[in-house]
C-alpha positions in Angstrom: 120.6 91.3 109.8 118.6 92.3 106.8 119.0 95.8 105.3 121.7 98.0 104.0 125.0 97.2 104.3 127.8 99.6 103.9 130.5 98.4 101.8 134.3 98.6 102.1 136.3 101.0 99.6 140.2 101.1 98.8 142.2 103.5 97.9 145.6 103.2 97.0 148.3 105.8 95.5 145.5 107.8 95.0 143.6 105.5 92.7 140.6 102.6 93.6 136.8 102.2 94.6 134.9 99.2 96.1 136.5 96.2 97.5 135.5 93.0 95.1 134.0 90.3 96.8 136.6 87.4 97.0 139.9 89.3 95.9 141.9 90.5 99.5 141.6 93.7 101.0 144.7 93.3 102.9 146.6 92.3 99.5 146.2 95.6 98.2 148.4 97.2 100.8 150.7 94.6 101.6 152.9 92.6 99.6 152.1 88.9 99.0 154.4 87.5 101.5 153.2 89.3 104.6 149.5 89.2 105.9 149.8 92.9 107.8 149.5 96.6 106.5 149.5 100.4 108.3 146.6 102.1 106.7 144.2 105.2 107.2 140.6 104.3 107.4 137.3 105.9 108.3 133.5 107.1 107.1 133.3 108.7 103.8 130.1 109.6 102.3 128.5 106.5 103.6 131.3 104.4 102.8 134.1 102.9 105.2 136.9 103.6 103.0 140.7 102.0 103.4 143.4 104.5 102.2 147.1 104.3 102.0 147.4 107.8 103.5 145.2 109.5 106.0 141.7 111.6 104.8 140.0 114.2 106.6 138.3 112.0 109.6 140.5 108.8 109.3 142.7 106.9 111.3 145.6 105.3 111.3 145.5 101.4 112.3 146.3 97.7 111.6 144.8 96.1 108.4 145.6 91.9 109.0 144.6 88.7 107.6 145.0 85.1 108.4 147.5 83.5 106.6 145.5 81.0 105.2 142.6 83.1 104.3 140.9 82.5 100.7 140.8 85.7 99.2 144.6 85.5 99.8 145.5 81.7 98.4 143.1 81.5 96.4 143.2 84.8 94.5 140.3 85.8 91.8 137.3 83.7 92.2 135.4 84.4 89.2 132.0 82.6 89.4 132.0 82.6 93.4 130.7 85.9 93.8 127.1 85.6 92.0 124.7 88.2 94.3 127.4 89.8 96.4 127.6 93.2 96.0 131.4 93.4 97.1 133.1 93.4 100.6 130.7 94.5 103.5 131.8 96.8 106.6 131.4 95.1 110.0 132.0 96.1 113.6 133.1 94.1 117.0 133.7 95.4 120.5 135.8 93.8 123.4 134.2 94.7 126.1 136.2 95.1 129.2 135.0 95.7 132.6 137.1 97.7 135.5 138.2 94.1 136.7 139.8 93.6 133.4 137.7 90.6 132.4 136.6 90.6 128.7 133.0 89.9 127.2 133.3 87.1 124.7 130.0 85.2 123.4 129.3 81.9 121.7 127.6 82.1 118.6 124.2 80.0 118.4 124.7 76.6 116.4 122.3 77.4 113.9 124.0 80.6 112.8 125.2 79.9 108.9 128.7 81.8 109.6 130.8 80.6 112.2 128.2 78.4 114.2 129.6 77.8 118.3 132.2 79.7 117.4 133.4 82.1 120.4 133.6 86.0 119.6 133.2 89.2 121.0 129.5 90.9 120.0 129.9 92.7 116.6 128.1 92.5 113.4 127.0 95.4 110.3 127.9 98.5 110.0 124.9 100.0 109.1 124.1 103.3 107.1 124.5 106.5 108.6 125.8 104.5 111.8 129.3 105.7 113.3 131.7 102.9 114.1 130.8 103.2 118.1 127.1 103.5 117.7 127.1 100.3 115.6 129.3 98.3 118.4 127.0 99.3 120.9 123.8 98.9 118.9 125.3 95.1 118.2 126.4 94.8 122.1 122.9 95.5 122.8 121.3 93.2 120.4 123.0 90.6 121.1 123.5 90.6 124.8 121.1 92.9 125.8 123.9 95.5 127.6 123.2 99.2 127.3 126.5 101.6 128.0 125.0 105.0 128.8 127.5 107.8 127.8 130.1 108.6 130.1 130.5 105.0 131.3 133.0 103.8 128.7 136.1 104.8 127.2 137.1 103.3 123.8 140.0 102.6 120.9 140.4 101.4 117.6 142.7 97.8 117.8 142.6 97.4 114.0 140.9 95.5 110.9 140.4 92.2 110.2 139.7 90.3 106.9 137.4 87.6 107.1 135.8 85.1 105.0 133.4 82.7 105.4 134.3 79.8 105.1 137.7 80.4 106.8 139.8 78.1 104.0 139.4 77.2 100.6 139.1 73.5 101.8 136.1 74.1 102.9 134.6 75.3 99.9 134.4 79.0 97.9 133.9 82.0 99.8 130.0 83.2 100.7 130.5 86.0 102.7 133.4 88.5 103.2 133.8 91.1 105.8 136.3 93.9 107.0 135.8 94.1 110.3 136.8 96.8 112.8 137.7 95.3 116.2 137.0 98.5 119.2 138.2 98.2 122.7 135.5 99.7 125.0 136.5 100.1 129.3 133.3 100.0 131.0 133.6 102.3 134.2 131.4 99.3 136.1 132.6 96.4 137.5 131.5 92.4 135.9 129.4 91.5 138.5 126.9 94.5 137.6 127.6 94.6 133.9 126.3 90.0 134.0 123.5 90.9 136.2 122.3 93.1 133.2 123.1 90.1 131.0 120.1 89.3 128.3 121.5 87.5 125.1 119.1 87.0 121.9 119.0 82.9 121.5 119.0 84.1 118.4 122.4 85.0 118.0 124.1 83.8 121.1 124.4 80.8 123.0 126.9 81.5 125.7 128.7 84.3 127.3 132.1 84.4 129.2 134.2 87.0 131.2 137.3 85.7 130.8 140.6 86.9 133.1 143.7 88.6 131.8 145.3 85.4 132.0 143.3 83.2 130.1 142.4 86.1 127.3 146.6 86.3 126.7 146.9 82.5 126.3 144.1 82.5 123.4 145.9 85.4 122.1 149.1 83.3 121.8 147.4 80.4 120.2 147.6 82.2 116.9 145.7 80.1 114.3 148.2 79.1 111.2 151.2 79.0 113.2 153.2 75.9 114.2 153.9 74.8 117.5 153.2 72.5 120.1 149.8 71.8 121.7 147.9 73.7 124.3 149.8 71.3 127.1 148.3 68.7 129.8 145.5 69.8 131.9 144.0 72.2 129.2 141.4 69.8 127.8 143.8 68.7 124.9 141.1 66.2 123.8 139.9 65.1 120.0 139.4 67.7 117.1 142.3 69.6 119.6 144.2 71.8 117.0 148.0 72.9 117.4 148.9 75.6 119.6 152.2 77.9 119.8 152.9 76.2 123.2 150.8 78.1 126.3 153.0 75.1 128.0 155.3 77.8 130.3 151.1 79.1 131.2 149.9 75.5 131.8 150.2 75.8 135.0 149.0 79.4 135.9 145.6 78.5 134.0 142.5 76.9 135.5 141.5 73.6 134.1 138.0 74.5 133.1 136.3 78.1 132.9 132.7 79.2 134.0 130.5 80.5 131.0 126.8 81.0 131.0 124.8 79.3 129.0 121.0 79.9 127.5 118.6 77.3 128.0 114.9 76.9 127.7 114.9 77.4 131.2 116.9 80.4 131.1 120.5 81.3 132.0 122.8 78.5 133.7 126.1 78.4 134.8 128.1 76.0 133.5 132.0 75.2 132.6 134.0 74.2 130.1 137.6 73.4 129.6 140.3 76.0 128.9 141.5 73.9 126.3 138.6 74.6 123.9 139.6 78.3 123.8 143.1 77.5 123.0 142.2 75.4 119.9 143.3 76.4 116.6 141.3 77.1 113.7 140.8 73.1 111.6 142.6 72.9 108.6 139.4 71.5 107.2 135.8 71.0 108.6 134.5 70.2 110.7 134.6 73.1 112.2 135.2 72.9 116.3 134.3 75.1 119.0 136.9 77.6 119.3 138.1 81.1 119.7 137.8 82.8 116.2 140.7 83.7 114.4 139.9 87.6 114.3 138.7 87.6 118.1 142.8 86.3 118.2 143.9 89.3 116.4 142.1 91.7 118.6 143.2 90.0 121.9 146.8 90.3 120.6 146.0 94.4 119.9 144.2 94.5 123.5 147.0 93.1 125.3 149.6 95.3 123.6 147.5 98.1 124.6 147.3 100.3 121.8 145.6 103.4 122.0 145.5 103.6 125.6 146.7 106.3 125.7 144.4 108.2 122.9 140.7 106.2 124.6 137.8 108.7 124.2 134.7 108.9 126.2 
C-alpha cells in the first residue's frame, strides 16, 4: 500500500533509534546462536518501538526469526539498502471463529513479496493507526470482513522478522518487516463469518478455514528444521520440502482440504491437498505454495495459547 509507513525502533540498555534496513532486529536482543528474544514493545510517538525493558504502554512478548533469515547470515549489507528508509512496522491477525477454525488467505500470484504464498490478512501499520485498528483495517481490505466492537476478543502472540526474499540464495534483501502477529476470537460462528467473505483479487487469491488439527500439523512443520517428510497420503509430491514428521498425524488428517478460490466468475469451492500446507520453506527458488514461515510462528503461539487469559474486547 502506498503512503506512510511507520518504522521500527530499538532500544537496548537504554541506548538505540531506528532499525537499519538489512542488519537483524532480533540480533540485537539475542545472542547469535539463538533466533528468539523476551522484549517490551509498543506505540511511541508514532513509532513501534522494541525495548529491552518495558515503557509506559508496552508489552511484553516474543521477538523471533527464522534461522535462515538474511539479515541474520548475512549480516551488514552495505549497498542493498539504496531507497529503504529502514525496517517497516507491519500487522497480521489469525482470525478464529467460535468453531475454532482459523482465517488463512493465499496471496495473489502477481504480488512481488511472497506470491501464492498462504497467510493470515495483515499488512502496514500505518500512522496514527493502533495495532488492532490496523489488523482489522487490513482484514477488511483484504477479505472484505468487518468485526463490529464487542464481537471479538484479541491477544498479542509475538513478532516476527521477515525479509523478502526469505534466504540469501535467493538474492539481497528488498524489503524488511517486523511484524506483529494478533489472535482475534470472533464471537460468530464460520459459516456466518464466509458468507460475509469478499477478498480483493488484488491481494488474495484464496481463503481457508482450517480445523485445529490441520492448523497444529503446519505449526509443526517448522521451516529450517530437519526431519522427515509430511508422510503418505499428504500430497508429498515434487518441490515437497522436509517436514519434522506430522507422520504420528498422518492419519488423523484429511487427504485434501476445501479452500475458496476467486475466479472471474466469482467465488468457487475447490480443494487442495494437505500436503501443500505442510511444505517447508525451499532452500532456494522457486518458491512453492506453502504456509509462510511467520504464519508458522504464530500458529505455534496460537496453539500454546498465550494470552488467553489477558484477551481484551
Amino acid at each position: 500500500m502506498a503512503g506512510a509507513r511507520v518504522l521500527v525502533h530499538v532500544r537496548r540498555a537504554g541506548a538505540g533509534g531506528a532499525a537499519a534496513f538489512g542488519q537483524s532486529v532480533t540480533g540485537v536482543f539475542c545472542p547469535a546462536h539463538t533466533d528468539v528474544a523476551l522484549v517490551s514493545c509498543g506505540l511511541e510517538r508514532g513509532r513501534f518501538l522494541i525495548s529491552d525493558v518495558p515503557f509506559p504502554g508496552s508489552t511484553v512478548t516474543v521477538l523471533k526469526r527464522p534461522p535462515f533469515c538474511p539479515a541474520k547470515l548475512g549480516g551488514d549489507t552495505p549497498g542493498d539498502r539504496g531507497g529503504h528508509a529502514g525496517v517497516t512496522a507491519a500487522v497480521a491477525v489469525l482470525l478464529e471463529a467460535t468453531c475454532g477454525h482459523v482465517l488463512l488467505t493465499r496471496r495473489a500470484t502477481t504480488l512481488r513479496h511472497f506470491p501464492n504464498v498462504w497467510v493470515p490478512p495483515g499488512g502496514h501499520l500505518e500512522p496514527g493507526e493502533e495495532l488492532v485498528a490496523a489488523g482489522l483495517r487490513e482484514l477488511a481490505e483484504e477479505t472484505g470482513l468487518h468485526l463490529e466492537p464487542g464481537t471479538f476478543s484479541w491477544h498479542l502472540l509475538g513478532l516476527w522478522e521477515s525479509l523478502f526474499p526469505p534466504s540469501l540464495s535467493w538474492g539481497p534483501p528488498r524489503c524488511h518487516h517486523i511484524v506483529t502477529y494478533l489472535g482475534l476470537r470472533s464471537a460468530e460462528p464460520r459459516q456466518r463469518l464466509q458468507a460475509r467473505l469478499c477478498p480483493s483479487p488484488a491481494e488474495v487469491s484464496a481463503v481457508a478455514w482450517l480445523e485445529p488439527p490441520v492448523l497444529e500439523a503446519i505449526a509443526a512443520t517448522e521451516d529450517g528444521a530437519e526431519g522427515p517428510g509430511p508422510g503418505p497420503g499428504l500430497g508429498s509430491g515434487p518441490g515437497l520440502g522436509s517436514g519434522p514428521g506430522p507422520g504420528s498425524l498422518s492419519s488423523e488428517l484429511p487427504a485434501t482440504i476445501g479452500i475458496t478460490e476467486l475466479s472471474p466468475d466469482g467465488l468457487r469451492c475447490s480443494r487442495i491437498p494437505t500436503g501443500t500446507l505442510l511444505r517447508r520453506a525451499p532452500e532456494r527458488g522457486p518458491d512453492l505454495e506453502r504456509v509462510s514461515t511467520g504464519t508458522k510462528f504464530a500458529l505455534g503461539r496460537w496453539r500454546a495459547g498465550p494470552g488467553r487469559g489477558q484477551e481484551r474486547e
